[in-house]
PDB file of N, CA, C, O and CB in Angstrom:
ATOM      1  N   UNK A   1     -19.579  56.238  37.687  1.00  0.00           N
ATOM      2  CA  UNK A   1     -19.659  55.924  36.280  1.00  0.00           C
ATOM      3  C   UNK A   1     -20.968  56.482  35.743  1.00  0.00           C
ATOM      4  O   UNK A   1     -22.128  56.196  36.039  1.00  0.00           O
ATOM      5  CB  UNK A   1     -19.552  54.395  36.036  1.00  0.00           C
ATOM      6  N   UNK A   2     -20.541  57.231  35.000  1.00  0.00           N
ATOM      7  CA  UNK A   2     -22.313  58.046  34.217  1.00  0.00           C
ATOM      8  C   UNK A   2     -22.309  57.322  33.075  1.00  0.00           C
ATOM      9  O   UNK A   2     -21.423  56.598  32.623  1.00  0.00           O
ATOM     10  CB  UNK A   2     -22.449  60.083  33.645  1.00  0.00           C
ATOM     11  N   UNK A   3     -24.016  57.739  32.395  1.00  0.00           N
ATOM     12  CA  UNK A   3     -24.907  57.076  31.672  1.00  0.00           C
ATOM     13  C   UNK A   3     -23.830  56.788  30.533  1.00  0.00           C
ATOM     14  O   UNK A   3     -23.683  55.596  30.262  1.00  0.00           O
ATOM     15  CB  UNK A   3     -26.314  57.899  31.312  1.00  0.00           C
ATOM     16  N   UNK A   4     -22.705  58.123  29.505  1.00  0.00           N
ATOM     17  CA  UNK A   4     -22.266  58.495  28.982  1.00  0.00           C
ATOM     18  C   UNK A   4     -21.179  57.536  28.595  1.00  0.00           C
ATOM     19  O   UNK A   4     -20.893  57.047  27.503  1.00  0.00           O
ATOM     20  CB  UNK A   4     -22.229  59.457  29.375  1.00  0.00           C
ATOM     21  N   UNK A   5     -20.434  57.345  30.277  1.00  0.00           N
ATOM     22  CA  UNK A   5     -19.220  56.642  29.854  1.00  0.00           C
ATOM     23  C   UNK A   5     -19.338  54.999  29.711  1.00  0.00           C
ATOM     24  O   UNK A   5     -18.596  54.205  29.132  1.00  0.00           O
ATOM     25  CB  UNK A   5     -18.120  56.999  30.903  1.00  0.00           C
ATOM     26  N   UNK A   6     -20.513  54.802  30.433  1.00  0.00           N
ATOM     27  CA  UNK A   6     -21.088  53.347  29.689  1.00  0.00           C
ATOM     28  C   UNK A   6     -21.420  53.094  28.546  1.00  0.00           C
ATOM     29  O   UNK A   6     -21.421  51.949  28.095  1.00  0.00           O
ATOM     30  CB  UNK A   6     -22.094  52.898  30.081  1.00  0.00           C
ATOM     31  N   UNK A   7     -21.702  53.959  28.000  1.00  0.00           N
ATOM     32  CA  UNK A   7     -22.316  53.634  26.385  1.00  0.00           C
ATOM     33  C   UNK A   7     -20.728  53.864  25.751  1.00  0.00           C
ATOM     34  O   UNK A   7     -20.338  52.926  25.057  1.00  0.00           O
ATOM     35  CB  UNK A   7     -23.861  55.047  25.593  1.00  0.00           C
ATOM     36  N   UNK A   8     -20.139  54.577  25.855  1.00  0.00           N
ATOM     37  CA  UNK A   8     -18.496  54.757  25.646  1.00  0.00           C
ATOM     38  C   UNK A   8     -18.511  53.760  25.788  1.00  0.00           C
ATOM     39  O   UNK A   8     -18.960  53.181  24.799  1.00  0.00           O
ATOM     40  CB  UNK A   8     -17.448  55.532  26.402  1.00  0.00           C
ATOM     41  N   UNK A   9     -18.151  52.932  26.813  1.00  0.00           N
ATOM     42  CA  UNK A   9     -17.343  52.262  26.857  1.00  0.00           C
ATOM     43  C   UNK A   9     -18.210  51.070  26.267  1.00  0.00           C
ATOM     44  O   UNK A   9     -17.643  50.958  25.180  1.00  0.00           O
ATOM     45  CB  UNK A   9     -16.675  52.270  28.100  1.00  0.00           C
ATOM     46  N   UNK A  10     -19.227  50.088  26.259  1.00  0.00           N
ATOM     47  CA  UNK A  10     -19.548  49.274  25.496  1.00  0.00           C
ATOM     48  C   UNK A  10     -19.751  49.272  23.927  1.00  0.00           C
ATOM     49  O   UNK A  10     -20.160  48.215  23.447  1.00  0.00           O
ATOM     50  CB  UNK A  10     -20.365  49.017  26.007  1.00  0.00           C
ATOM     51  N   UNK A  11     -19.543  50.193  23.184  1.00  0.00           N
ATOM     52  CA  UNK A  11     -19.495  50.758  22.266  1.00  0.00           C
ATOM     53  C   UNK A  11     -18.043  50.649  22.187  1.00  0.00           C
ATOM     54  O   UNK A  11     -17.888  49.612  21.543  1.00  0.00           O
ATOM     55  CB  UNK A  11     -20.170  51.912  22.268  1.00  0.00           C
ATOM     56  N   UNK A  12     -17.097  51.029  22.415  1.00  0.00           N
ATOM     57  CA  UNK A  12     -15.524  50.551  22.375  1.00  0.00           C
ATOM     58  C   UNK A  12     -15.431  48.916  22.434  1.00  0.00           C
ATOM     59  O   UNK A  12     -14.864  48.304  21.529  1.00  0.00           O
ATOM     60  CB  UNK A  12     -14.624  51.221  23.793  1.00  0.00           C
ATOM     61  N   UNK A  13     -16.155  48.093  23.804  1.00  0.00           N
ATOM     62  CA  UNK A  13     -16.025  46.524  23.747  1.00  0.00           C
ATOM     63  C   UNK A  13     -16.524  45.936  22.204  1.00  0.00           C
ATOM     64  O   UNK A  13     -15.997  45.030  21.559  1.00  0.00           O
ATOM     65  CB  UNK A  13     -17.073  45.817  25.049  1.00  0.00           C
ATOM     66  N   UNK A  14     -17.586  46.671  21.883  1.00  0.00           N
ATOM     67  CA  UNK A  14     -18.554  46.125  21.018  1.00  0.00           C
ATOM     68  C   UNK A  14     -17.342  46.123  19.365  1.00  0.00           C
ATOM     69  O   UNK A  14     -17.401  45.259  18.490  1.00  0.00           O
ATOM     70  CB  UNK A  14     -20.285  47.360  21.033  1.00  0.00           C
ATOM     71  N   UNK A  15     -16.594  47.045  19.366  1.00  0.00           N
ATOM     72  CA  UNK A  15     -16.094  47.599  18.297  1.00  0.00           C
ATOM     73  C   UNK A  15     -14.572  46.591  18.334  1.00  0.00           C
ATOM     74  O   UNK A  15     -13.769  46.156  17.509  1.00  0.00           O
ATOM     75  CB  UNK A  15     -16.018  49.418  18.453  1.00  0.00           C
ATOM     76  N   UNK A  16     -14.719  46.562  19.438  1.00  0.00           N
ATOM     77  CA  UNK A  16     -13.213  45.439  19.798  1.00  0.00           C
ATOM     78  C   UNK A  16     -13.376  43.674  19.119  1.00  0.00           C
ATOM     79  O   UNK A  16     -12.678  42.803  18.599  1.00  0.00           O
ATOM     80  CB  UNK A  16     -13.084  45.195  22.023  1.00  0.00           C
ATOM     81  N   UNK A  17     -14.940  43.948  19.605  1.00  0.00           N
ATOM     82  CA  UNK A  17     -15.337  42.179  19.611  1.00  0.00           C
ATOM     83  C   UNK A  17     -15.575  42.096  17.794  1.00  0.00           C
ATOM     84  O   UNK A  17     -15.317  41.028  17.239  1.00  0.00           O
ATOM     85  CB  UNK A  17     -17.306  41.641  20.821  1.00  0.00           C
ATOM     86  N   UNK A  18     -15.894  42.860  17.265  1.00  0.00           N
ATOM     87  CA  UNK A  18     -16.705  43.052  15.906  1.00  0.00           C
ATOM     88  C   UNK A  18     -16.145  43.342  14.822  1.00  0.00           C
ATOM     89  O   UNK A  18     -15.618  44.445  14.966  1.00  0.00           O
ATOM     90  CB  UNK A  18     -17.576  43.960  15.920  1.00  0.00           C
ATOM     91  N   UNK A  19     -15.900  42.766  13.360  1.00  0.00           N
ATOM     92  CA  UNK A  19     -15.294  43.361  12.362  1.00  0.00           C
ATOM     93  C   UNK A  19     -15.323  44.043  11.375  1.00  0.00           C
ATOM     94  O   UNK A  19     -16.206  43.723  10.579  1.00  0.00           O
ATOM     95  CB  UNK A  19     -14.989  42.963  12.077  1.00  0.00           C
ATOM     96  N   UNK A  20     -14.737  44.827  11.115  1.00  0.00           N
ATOM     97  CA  UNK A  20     -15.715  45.807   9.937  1.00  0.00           C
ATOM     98  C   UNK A  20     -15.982  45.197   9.116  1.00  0.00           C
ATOM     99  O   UNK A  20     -15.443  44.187   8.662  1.00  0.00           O
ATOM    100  CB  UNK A  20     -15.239  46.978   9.213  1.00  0.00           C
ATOM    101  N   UNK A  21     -17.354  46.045   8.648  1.00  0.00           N
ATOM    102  CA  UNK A  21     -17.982  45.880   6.916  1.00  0.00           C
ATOM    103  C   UNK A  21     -16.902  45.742   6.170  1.00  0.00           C
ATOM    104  O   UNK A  21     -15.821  46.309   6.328  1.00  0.00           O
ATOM    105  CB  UNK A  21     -18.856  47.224   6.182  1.00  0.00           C
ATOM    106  N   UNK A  22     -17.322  44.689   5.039  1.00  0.00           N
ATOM    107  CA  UNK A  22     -16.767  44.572   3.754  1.00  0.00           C
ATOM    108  C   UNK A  22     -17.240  45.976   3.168  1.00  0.00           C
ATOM    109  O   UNK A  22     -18.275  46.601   3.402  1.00  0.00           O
ATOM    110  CB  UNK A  22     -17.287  43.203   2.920  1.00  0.00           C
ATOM    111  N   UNK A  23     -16.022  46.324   2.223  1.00  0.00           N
ATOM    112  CA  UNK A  23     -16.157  47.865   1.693  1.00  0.00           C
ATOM    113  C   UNK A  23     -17.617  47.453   1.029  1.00  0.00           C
ATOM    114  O   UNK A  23     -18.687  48.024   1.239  1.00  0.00           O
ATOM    115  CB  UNK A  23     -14.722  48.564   0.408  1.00  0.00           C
ATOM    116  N   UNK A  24     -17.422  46.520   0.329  1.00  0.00           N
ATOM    117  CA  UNK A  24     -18.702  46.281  -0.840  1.00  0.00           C
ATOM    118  C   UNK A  24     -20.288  46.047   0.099  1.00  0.00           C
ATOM    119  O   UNK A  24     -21.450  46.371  -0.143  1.00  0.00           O
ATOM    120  CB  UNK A  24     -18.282  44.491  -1.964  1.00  0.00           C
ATOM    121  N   UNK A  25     -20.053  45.795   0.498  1.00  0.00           N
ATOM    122  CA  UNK A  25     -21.409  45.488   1.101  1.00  0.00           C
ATOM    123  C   UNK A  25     -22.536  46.630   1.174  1.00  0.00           C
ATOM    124  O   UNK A  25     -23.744  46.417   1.073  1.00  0.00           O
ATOM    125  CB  UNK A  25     -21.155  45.033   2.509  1.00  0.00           C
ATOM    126  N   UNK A  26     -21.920  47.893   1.370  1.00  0.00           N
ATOM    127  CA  UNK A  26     -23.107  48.802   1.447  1.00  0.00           C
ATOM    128  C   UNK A  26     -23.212  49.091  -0.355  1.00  0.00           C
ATOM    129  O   UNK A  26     -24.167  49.518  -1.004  1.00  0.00           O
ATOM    130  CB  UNK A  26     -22.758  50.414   2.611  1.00  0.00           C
ATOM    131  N   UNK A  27     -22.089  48.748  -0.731  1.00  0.00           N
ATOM    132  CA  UNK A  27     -22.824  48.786  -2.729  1.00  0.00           C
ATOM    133  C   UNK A  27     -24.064  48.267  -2.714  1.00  0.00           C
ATOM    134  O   UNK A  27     -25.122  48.884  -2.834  1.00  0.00           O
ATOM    135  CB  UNK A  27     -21.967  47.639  -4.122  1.00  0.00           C
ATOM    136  N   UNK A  28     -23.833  46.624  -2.501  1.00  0.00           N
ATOM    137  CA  UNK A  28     -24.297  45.182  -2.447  1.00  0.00           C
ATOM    138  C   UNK A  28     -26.064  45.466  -2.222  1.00  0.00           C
ATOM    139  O   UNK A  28     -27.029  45.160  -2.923  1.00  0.00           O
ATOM    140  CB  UNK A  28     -23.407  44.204  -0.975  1.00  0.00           C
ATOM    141  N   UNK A  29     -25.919  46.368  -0.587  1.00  0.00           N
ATOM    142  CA  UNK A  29     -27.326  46.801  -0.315  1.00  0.00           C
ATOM    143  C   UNK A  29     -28.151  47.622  -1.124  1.00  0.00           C
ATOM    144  O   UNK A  29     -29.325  47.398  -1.419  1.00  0.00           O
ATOM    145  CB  UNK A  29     -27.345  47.397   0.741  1.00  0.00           C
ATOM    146  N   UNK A  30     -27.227  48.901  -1.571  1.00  0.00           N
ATOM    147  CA  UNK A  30     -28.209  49.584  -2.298  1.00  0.00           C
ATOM    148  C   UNK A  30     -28.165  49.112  -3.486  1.00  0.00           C
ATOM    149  O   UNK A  30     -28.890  49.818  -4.187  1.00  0.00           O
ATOM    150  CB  UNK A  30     -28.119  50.926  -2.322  1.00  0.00           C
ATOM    151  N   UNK A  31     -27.629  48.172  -4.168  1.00  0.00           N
ATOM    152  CA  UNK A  31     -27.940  47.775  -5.562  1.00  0.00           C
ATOM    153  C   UNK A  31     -29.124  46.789  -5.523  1.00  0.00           C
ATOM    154  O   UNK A  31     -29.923  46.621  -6.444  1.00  0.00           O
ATOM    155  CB  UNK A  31     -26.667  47.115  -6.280  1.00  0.00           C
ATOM    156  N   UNK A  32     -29.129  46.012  -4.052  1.00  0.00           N
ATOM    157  CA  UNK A  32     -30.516  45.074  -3.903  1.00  0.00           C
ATOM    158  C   UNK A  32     -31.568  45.926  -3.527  1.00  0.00           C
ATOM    159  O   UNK A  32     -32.585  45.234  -3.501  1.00  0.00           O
ATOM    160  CB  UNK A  32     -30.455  43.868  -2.758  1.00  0.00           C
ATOM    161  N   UNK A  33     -31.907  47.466  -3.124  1.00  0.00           N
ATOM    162  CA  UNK A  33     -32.756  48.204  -2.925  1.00  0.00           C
ATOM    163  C   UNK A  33     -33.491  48.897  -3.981  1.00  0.00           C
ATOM    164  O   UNK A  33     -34.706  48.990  -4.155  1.00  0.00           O
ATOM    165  CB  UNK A  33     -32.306  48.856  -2.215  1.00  0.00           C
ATOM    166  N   UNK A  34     -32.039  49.587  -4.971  1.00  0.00           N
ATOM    167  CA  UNK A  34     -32.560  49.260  -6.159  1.00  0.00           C
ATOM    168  C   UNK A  34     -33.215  48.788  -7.309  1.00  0.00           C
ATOM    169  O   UNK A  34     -33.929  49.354  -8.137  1.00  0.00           O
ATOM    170  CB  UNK A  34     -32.394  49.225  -6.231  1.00  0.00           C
ATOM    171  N   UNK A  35     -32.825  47.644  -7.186  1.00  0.00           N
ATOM    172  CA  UNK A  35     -33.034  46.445  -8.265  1.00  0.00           C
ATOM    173  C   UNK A  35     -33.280  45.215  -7.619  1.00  0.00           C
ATOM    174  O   UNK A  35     -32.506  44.274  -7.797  1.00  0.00           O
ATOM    175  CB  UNK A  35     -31.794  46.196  -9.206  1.00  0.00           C
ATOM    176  N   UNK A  36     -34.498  45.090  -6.721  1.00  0.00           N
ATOM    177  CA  UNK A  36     -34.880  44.016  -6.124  1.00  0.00           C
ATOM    178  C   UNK A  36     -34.953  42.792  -6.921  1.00  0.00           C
ATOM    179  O   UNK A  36     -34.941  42.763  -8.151  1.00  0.00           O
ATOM    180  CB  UNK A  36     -35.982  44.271  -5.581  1.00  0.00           C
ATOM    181  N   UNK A  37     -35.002  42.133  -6.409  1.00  0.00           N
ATOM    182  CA  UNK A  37     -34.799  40.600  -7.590  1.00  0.00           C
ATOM    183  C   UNK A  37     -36.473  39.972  -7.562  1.00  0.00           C
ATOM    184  O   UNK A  37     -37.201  40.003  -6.570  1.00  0.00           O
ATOM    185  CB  UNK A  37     -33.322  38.919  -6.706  1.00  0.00           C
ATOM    186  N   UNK A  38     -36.807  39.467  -8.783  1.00  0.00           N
ATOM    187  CA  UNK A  38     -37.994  39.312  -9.042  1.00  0.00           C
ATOM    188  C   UNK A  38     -38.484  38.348  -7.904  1.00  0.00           C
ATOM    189  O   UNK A  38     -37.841  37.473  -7.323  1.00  0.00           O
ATOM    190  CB  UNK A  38     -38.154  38.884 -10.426  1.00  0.00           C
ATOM    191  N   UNK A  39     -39.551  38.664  -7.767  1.00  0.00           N
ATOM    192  CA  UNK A  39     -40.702  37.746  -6.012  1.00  0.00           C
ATOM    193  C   UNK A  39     -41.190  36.530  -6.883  1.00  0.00           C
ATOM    194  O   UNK A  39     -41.715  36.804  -7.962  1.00  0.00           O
ATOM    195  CB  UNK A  39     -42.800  38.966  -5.099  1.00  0.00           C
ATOM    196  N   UNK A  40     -41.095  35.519  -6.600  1.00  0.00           N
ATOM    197  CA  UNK A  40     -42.057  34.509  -6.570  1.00  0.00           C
ATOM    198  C   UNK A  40     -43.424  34.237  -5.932  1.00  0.00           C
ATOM    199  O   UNK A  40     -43.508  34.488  -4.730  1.00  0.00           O
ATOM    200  CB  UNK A  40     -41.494  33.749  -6.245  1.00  0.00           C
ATOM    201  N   UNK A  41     -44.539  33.747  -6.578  1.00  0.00           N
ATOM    202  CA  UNK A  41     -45.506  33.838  -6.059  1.00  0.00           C
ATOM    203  C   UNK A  41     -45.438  32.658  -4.581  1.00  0.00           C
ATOM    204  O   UNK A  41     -46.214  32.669  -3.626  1.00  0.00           O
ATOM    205  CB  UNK A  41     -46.527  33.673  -7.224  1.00  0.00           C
ATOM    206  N   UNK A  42     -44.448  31.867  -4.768  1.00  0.00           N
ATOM    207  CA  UNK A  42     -44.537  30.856  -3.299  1.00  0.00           C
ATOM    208  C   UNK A  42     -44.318  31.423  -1.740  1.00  0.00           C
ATOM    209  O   UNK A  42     -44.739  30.756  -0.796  1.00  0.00           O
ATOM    210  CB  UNK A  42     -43.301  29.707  -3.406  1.00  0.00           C
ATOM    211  N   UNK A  43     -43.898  32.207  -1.613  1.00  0.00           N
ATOM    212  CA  UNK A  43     -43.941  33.247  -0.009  1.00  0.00           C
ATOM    213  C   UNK A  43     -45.850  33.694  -0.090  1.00  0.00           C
ATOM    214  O   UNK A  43     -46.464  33.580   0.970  1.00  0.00           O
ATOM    215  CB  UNK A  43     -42.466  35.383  -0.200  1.00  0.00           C
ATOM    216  N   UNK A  44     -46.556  34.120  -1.220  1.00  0.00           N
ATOM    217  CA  UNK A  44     -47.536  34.587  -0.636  1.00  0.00           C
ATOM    218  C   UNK A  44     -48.863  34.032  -0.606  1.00  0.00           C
ATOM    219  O   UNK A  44     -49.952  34.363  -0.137  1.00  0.00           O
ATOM    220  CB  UNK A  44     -47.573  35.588  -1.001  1.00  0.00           C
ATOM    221  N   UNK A  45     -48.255  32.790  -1.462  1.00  0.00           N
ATOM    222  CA  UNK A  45     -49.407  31.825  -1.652  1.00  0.00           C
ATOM    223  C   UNK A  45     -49.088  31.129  -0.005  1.00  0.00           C
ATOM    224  O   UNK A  45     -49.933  31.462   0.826  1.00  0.00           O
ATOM    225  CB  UNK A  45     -49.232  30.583  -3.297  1.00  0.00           C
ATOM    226  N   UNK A  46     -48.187  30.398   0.405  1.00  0.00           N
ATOM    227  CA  UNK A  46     -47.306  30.121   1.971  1.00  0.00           C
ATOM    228  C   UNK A  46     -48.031  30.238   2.792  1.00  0.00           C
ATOM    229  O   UNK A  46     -48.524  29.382   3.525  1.00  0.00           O
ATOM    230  CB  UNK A  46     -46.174  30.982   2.473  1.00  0.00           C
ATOM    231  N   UNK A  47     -48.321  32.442   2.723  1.00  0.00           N
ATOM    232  CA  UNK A  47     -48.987  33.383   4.100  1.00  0.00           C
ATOM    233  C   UNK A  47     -50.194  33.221   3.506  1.00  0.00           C
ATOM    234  O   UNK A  47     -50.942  32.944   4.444  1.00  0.00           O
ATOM    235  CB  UNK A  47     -48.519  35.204   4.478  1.00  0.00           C
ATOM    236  N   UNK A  48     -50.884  33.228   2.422  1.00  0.00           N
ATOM    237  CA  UNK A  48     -52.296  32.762   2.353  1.00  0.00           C
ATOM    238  C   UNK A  48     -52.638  31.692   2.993  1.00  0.00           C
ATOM    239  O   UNK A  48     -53.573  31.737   3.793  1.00  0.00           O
ATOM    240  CB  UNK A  48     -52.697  32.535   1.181  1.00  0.00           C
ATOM    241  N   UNK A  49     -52.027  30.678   2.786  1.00  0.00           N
ATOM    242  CA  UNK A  49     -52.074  29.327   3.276  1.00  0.00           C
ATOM    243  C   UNK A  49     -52.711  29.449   4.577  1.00  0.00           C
ATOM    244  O   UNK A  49     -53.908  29.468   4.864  1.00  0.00           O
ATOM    245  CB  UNK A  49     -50.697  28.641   3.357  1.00  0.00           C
ATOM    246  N   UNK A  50     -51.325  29.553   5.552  1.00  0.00           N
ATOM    247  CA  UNK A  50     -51.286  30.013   6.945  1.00  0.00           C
ATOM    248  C   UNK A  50     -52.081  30.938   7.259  1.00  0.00           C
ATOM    249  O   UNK A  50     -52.406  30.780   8.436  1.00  0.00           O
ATOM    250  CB  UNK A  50     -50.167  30.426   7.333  1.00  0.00           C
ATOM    251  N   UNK A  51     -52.551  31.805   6.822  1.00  0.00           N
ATOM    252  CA  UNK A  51     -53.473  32.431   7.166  1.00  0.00           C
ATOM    253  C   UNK A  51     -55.207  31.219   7.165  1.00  0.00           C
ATOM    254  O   UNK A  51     -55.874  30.732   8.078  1.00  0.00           O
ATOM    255  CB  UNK A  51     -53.302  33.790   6.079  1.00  0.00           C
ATOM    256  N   UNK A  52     -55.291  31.188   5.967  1.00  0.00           N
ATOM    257  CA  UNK A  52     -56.308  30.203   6.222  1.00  0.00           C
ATOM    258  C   UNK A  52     -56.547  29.082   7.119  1.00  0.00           C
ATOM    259  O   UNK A  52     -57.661  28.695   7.470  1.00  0.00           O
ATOM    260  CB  UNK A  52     -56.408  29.754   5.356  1.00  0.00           C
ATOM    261  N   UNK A  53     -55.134  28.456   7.558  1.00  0.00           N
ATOM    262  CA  UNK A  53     -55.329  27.416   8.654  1.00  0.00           C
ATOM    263  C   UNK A  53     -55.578  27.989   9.958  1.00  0.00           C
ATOM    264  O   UNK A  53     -56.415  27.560  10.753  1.00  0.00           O
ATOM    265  CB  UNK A  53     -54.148  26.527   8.787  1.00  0.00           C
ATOM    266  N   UNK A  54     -54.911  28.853  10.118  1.00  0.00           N
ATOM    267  CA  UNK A  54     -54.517  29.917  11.169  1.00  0.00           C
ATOM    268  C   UNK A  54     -56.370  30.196  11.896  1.00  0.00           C
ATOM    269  O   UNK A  54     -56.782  30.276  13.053  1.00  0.00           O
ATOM    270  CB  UNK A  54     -53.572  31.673  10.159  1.00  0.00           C
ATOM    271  N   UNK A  55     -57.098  30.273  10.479  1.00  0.00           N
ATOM    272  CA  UNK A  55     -58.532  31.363  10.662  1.00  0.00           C
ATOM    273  C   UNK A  55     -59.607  29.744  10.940  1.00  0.00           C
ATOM    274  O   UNK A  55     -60.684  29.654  11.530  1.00  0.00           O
ATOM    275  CB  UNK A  55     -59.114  32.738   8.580  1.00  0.00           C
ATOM    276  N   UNK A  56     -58.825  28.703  10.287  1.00  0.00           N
ATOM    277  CA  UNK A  56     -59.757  27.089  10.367  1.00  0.00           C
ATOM    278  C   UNK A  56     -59.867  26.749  12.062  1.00  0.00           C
ATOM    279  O   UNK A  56     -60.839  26.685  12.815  1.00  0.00           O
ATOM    280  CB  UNK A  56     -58.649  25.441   9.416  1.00  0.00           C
ATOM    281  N   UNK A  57     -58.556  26.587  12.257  1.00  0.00           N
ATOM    282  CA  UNK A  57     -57.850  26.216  13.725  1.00  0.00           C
ATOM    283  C   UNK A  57     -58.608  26.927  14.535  1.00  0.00           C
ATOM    284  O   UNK A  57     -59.411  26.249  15.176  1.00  0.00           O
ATOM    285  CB  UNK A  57     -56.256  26.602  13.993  1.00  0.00           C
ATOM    286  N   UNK A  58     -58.634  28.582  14.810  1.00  0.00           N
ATOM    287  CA  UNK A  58     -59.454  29.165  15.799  1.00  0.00           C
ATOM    288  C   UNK A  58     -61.064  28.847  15.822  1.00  0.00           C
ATOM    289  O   UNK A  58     -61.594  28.369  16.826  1.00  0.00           O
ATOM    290  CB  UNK A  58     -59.241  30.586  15.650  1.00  0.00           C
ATOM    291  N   UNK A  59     -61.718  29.122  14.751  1.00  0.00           N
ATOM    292  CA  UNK A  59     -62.627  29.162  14.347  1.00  0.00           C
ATOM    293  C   UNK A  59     -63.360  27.878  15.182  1.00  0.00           C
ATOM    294  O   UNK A  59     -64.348  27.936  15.914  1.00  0.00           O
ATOM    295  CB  UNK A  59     -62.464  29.263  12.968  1.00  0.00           C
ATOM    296  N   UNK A  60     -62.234  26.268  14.688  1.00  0.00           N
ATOM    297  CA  UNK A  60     -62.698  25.218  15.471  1.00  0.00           C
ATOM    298  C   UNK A  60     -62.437  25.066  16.872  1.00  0.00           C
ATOM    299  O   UNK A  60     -62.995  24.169  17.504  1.00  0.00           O
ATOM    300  CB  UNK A  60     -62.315  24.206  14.957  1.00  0.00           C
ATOM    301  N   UNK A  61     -61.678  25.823  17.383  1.00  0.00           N
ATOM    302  CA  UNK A  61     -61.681  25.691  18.650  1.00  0.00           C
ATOM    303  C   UNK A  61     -63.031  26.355  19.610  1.00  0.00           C
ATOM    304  O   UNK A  61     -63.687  25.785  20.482  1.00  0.00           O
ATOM    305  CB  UNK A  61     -60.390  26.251  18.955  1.00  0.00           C
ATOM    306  N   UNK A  62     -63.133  27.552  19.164  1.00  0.00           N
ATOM    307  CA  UNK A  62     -64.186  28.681  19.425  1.00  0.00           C
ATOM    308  C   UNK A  62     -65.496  27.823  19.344  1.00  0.00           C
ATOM    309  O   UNK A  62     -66.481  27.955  20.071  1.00  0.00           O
ATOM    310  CB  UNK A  62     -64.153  30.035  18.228  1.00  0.00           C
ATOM    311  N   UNK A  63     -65.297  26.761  18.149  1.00  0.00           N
ATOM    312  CA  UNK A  63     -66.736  25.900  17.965  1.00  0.00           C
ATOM    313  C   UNK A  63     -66.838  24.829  18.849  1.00  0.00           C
ATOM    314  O   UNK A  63     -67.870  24.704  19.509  1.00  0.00           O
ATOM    315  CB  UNK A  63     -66.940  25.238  16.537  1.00  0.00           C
ATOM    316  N   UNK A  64     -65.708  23.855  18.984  1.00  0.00           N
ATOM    317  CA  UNK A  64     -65.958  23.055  20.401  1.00  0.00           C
ATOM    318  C   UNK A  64     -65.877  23.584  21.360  1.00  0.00           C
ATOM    319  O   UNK A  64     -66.009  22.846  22.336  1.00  0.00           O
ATOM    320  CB  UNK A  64     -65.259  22.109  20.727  1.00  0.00           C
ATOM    321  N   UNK A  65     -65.658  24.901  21.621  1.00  0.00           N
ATOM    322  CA  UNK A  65     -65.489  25.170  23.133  1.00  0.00           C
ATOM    323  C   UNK A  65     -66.592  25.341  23.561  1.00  0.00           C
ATOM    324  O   UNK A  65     -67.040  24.984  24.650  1.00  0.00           O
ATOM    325  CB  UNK A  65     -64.714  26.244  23.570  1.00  0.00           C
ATOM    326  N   UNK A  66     -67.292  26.115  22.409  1.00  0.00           N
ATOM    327  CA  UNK A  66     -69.137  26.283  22.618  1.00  0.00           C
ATOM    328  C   UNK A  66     -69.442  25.358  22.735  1.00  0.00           C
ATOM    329  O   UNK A  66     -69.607  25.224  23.947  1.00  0.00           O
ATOM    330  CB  UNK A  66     -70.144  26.789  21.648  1.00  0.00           C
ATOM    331  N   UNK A  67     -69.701  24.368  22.193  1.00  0.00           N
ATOM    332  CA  UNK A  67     -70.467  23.250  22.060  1.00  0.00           C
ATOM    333  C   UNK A  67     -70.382  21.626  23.019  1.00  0.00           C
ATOM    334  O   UNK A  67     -71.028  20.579  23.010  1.00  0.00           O
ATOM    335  CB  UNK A  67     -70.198  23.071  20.685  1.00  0.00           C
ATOM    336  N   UNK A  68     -69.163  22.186  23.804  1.00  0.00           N
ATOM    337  CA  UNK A  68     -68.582  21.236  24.366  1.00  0.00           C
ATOM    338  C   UNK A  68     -69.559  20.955  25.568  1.00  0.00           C
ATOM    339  O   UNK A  68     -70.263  21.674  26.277  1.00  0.00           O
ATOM    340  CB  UNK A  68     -67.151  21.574  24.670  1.00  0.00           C
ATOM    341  N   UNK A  69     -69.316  19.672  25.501  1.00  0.00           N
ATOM    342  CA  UNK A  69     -70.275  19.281  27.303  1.00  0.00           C
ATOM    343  C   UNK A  69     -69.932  19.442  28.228  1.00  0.00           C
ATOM    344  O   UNK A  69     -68.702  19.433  28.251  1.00  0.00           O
ATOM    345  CB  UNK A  69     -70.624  18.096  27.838  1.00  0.00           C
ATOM    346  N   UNK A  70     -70.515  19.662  29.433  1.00  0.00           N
ATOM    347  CA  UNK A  70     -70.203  20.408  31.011  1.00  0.00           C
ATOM    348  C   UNK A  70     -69.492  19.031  31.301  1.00  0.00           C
ATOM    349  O   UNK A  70     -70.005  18.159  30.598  1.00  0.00           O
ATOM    350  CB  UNK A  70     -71.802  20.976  32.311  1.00  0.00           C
ATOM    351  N   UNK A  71     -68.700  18.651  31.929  1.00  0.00           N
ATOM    352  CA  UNK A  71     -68.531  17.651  32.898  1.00  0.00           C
ATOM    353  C   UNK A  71     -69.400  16.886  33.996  1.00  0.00           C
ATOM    354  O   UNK A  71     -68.880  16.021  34.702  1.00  0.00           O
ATOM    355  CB  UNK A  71     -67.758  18.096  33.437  1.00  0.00           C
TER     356      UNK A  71
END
């Protein structure tokens, strides 16, 4: 069995198991690529957020680890 007829052939299973696209759907995509729908500022205020806890969290660990007492 070569490299060839494996990809054949799971590529046939795959196509067996799987159903086609709705015709519309590749419209669907490029009309949302197009004409993206307006962003809200709440996703980047979110990753600001997280970012800031993200930078608190290390920051305090890095500080007790220094500061921490020997046993």
């Amino acid at each position: 069995m070569g490299r060839q007829s494996l990809c054949d052939e799971l590529r046939s299973v795959f196509d067996g198991l799987s159903d086609p696209a709705h015709p519309a759907l590749s419209a669907r995509i490029r009309e949302m690529i197009a004409n993206p729908p307006p962003s809200s500022p709440a996703p980047r205020l979110a990753v600001a957020f997280a970012l800031v806890v993200t930078v608190l969290t290390v920051a305090g660990l890095v500080f007790v680890g220094r500061h921490a007492r020997p046993p």
